[in-house]
C-alpha positions as CSV (number, residue, x, y, z in Angstrom):
1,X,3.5,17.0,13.2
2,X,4.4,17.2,9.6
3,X,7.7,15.2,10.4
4,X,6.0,12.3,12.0
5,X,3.5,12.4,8.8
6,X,5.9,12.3,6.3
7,X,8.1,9.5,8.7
8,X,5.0,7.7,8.4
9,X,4.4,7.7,4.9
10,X,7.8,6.9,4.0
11,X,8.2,3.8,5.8
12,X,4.5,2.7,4.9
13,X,6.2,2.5,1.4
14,X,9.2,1.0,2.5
15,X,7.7,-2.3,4.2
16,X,4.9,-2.2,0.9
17,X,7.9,-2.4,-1.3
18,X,9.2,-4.7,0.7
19,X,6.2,-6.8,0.6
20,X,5.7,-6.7,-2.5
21,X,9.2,-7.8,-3.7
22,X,9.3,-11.2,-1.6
23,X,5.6,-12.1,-3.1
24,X,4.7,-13.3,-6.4
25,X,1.0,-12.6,-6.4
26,X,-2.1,-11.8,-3.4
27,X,-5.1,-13.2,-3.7
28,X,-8.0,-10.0,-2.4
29,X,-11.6,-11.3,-1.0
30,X,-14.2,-9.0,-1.3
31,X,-16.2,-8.6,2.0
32,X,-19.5,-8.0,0.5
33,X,-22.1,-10.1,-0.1
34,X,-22.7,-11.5,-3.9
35,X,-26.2,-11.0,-5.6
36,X,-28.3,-14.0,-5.8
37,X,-27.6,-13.8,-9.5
38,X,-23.9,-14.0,-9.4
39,X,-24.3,-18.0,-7.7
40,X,-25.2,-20.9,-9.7
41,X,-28.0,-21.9,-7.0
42,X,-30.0,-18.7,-5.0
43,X,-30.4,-21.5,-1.9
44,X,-26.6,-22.8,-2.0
45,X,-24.0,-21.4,-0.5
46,X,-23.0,-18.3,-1.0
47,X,-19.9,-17.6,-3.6
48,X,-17.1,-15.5,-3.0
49,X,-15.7,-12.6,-5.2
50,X,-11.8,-12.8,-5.3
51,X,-9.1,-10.6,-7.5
52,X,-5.7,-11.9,-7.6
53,X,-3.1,-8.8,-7.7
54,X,0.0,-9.7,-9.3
55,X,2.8,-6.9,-9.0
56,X,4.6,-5.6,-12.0
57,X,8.8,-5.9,-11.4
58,X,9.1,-2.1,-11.3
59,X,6.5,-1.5,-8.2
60,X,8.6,-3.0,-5.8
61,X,11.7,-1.0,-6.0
62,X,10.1,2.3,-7.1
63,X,7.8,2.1,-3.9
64,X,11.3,1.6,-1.8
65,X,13.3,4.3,-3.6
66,X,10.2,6.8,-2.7
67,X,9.6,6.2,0.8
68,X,13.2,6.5,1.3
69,X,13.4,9.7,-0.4
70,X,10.8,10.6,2.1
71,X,11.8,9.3,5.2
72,X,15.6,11.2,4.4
73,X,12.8,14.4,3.9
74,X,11.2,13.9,7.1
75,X,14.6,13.7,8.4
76,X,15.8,17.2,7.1
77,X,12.7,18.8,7.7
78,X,13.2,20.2,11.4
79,X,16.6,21.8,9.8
80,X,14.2,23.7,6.7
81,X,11.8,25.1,9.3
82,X,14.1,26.3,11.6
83,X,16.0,28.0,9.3
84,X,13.3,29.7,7.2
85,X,12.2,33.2,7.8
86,X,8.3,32.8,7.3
């Protein structure tokens, strides 16, 4: 179980650092519903809240180097277990 967790988690980083090293910026919509305040008319339509997330240069490559130093733990950690006297 803790093999295919770890698996997991490593290549979750792996195709995120992969993402985000062939994009230059993602725009996020929030999903909830502004206050009537927040829009210039309380009757008009509706306006939406949106955060653009631009990644720094080093977030790409430290997220690939990590989930690879995972995945190669997830790898090696059937041989640890096996091994071990506890």
């Amino acid at each position: 179980m803790w093999r295919a967790f770890f698996l997991a988690i490593g290549a979750m980083l792996i195709i995120v650092g992969i993402e985000t090293l062939l994009i230059d910026s993602a725009t996020v919509y929030s999903t909830l519903k502004p206050e009537p305040t927040e829009t210039a008319e309380p009757n008009g339509p509706t306006a939406t809240k949106t955060k653009v997330v631009k990644p720094e240069e080093w977030m790409p490559w430290s997220a690939m180097s990590i989930g690879a130093i995972v995945v190669l733990y997830a790898f090696t950690l059937p041989q640890r277990w096996s091994h071990g006297g506890g």
